[in-house]
N, C-alpha and C positions, 0 to 999 in steps of 0.2 A: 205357484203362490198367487192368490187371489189378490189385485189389486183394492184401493181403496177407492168408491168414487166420489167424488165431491158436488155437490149439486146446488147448481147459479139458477133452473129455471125448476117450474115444476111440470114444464112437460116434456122433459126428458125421463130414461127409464128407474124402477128403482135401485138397481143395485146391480151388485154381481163386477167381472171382471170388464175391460174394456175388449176382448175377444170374442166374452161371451155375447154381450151387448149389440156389438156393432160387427157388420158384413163388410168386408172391403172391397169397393167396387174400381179403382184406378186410381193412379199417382196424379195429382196436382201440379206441385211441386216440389222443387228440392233443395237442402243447402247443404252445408259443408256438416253440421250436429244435426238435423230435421227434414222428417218430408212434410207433406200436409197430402194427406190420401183424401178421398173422395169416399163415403162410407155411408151403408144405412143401417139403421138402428131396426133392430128384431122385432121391438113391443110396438114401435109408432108405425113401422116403414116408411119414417121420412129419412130423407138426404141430409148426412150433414159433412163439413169438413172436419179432419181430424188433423189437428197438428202433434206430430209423435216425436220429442227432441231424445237422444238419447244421453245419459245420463254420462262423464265424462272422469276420466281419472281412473288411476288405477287404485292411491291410497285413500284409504275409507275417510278421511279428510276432503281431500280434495272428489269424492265424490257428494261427501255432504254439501259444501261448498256448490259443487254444481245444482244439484236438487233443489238448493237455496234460492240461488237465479231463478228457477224456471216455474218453484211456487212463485215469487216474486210476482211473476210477467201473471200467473194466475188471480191471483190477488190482486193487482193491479186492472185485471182486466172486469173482476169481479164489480172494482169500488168507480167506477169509470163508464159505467155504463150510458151510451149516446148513440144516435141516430146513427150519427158519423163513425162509429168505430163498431166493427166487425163482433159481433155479440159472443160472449163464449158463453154455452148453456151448460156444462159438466167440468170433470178433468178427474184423470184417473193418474194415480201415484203409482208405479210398478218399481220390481227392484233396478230393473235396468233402463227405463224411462219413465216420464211423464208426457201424457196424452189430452193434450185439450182440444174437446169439443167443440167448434164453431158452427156459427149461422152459417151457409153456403151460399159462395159468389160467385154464380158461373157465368162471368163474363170475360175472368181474365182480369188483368193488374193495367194500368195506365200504362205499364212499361208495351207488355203487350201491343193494346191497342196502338202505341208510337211504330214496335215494330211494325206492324201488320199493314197499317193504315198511309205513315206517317205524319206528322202534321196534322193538329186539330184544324178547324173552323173555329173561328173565336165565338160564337156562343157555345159551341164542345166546351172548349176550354175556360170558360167564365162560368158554367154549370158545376164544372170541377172542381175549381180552385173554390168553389161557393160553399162546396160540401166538404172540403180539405180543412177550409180555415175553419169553418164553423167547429171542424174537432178538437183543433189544435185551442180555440179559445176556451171548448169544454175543459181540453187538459189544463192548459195555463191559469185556467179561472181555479182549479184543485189544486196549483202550484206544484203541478208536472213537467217537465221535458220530454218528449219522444228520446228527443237526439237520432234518429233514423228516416226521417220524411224523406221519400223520392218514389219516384212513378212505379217500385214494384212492392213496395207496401200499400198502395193505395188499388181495392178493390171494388169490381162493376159486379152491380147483380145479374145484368143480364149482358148481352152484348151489345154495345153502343151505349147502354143507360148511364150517362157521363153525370148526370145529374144525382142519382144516389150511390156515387163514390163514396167508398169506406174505409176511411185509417187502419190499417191491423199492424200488429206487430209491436208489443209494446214491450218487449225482453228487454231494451235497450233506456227507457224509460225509468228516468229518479227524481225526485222531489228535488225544491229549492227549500234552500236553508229563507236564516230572518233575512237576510240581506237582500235576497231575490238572486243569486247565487245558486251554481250548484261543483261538487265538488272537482276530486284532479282524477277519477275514472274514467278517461273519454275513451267512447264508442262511436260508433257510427261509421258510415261508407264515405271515404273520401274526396270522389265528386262532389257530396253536397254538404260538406263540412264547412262553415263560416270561416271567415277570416280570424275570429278572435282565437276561435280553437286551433286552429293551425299557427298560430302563433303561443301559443300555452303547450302545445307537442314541441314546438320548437322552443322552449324555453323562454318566452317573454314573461316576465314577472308583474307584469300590469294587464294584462288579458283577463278582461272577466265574463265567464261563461254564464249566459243567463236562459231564457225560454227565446229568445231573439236568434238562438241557431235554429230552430225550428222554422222561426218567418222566413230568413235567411235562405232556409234548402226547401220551403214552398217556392220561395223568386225562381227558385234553379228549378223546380217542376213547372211550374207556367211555362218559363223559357223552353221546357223541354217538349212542351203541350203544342206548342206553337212554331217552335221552329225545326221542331223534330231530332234535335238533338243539345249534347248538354253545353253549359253556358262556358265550362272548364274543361279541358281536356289535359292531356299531356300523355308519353308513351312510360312514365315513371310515377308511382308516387309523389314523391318531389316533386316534377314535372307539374304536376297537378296542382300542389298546395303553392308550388310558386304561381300558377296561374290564378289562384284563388287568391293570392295576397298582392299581388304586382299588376295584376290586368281589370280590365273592366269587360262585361258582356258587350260584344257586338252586336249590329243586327243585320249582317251581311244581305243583299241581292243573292241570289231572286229570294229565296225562301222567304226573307224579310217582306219585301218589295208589297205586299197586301195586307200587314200587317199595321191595325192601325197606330197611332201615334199615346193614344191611350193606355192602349195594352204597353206599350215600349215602357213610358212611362211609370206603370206600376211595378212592372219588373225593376227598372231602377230604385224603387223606392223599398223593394222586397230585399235588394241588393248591394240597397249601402254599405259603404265599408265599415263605417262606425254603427255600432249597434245602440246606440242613444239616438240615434238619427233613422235608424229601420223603421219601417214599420211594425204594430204590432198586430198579433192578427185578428184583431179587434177591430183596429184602425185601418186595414185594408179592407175588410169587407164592405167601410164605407166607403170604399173609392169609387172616381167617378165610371171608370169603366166596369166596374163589379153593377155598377147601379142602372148602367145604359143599355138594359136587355132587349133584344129585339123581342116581338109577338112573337106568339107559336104559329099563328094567321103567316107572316113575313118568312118563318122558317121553314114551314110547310114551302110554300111557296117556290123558296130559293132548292130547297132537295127535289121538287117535282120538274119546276121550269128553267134549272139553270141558271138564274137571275142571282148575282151577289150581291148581298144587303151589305150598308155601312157596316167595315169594321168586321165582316168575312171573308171568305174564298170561296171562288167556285168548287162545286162541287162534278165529280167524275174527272177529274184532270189529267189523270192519267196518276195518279201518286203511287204507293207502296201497295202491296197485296195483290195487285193486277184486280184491283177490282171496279171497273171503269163503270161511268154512268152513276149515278144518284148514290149518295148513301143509307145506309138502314135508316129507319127512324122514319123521322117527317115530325116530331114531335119536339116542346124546346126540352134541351138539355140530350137531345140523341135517343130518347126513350125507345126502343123497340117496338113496332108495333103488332110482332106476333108473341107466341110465347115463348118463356125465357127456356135455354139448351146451352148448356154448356159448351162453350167457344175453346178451340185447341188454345196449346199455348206458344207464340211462338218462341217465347223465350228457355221454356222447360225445353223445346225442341233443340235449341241451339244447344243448352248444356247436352242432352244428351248426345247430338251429332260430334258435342267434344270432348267427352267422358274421360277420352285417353290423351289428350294431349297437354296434360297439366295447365291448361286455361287459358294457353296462346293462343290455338285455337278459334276460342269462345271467344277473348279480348276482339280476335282480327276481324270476328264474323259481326260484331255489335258496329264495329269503326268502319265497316261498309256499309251497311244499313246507316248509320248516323251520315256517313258524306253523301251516300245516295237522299239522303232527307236535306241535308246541305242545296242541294244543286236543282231540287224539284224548282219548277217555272209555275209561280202561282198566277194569280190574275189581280192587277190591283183596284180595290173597289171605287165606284164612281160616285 
């Protein structure tokens, strides 16, 4: 049964099935309903990504239902279109899924780079969070919610390119009502779930969900950009949401220790408990450390000669990846300076090394990677 295609660009192909259309060249990624394969297109031969969710439910109900969602996220991504947010050029309707078309980002997900690398350099990480807020104020200025921000929704074009970081994933994304409100549907991943919504799951009657979870779980990505792992933890669900309601982000030795005073500071303010008191992500982008970029002249400088500018880290430290001596780039914002290649993933790696052990596994192997990013010995700047 010939699917139907829908078309967002005009240089995508005309028509026909998404089988016939498009060549599948490797997995991406993966989740529990969706891959995103790696794929090129017959009439162009260009590379694109395809995200394939399939369609869920056994009674024709609840499979309409599903299909509903996942136009949704299409539509959604159709009316949204930004620099910042992962471009969808097609989408194809089949009986048993629905397949949209993306731009292609072969660098890997911020999540990624944390594993691989650990730990940004804070101009990494101010390039990031530059190109993250700037999406979320697109959506918010349309009177959108993601509700799902965290480092493996956010995509690198090439590898190291920190600076044209890209939002994708907007399934989880609904409109506010008049109030500036949005409804009692909560979704999202519970590391980076605000306070207000962990208390609306737990029954507080005055908890109001607004675009402020979004600021909210970018603080928890900076935090993660920088200190290499997340701001909440726990070995439970609960565990987690009581740490998100009870605790405050630390900024422990060493990994903290080169970290400047700035960057602490916007994190607290990304981080507030009270969401009248957050900032927005308007109002962070004017913050002062969003604003105190170093040269590309200074950045160059510090990846060639080991010198750490105010307010970064040395570089070749010995951190994650074993990959000692200088990092890619030389450019601000991490830009690569050969051409862009699709970078493994080490996260898809870690699911697949844990395919079979129902996620224990995969939980154990992320909380040794995050204490090994804990314990790195940064250098603190002069």
């Amino acid at each position: 049964k010939r699917s139907k295609p829908y078309l967002n660009s005009a240089s995508g192909p005309a028509g026909g099935s998404f089988g016939e259309d498009y060549t599948l060249k490797s997995v991406i990624g993966q989740g529990a309903s969706s891959k995103v394969l790696r794929v090129r297109c017959h009439e162009t031969q260009r590379t694109f990504a395809a995200k394939v969710m399939r369609v869920q439910g056994h009674r024709p109900q609840q499979r309409a239902a599903s299909k509903r969602v996942m136009l949704a996220e299409a539509d959604q991504m159709s009316r949204l279109r930004h620099p910042g947010i992962v471009a969808l050029q097609r989408y194809y309707v089949e009986p048993e899924q629905v397949v949209l078309v993306l731009e292609l980002m072969q660098g890997g997900t911020l999540l990624d780079h944390i594993l691989d690398r650990g730990p940004m350099p804070e101009h990494e990480a101010r390039a990031a969070l530059k190109a993250l807020l700037g999406a979320l104020v697109h959506l918010h200025a349309h009177r959108m919610v993601h509700r799902d921000v965290k480092p493996d929704n956010v995509m690198l074009p090439a590898a190291g390119a920190v600076s044209g970081a890209k939002l994708m994933d907007l399934g989880f994304a609904v409109g506010l009502r008049e109030d500036g409100t949005f409804g009692a549907d909560i979704s999202g991943t519970p590391a980076f779930m605000a306070p207000e919504t962990v208390k609306f799951i737990r029954g507080d009657p005055d908890a109001r969900l607004t675009s402020k979870v979004d600021c909210w779980a970018a603080g928890c990505v900076l935090y993660m950009l920088l200190g290499g792992y997340p701001p909440f933890q726990g070995d439970s669900v609960e565990e987690v949401f009581d740490d998100i309601v009870y605790s405050v982000p630390h900024f422990d030795e060493p990994v903290w220790a080169g970290v400047s005073l700035k960057a602490k500071l916007l994190i607290r303010k990304l981080l507030h408990e009270f969401p009248e008191q957050r900032l927005t992500a308007r109002k962070a982008l004017s913050d002062p450390w969003l604003r105190d970029v170093a040269s590309a002249a200074d950045i160059t400088l510090e990846l060639a000669g080991g010198r750490t500018p105010p307010g970064s880290r040395a570089p070749g430290d010995g951190r994650a990846g074993g990959r000692g001596g200088a990092r890619r780039g030389g450019r601000e914002g991490g830009a690569p300076a050969t051409s862009p290649k699709s970078v493994r993933s080490p996260y898809l790696e870690m699911q697949e090394r844990h395919a079979h052990s129902q996620g224990e596994g995969f939980v154990r192997s992320l909380q040794r990677v995050f204490s090994r990013n804990k314990r790195m010995q940064q250098i603190v700047p002069r």
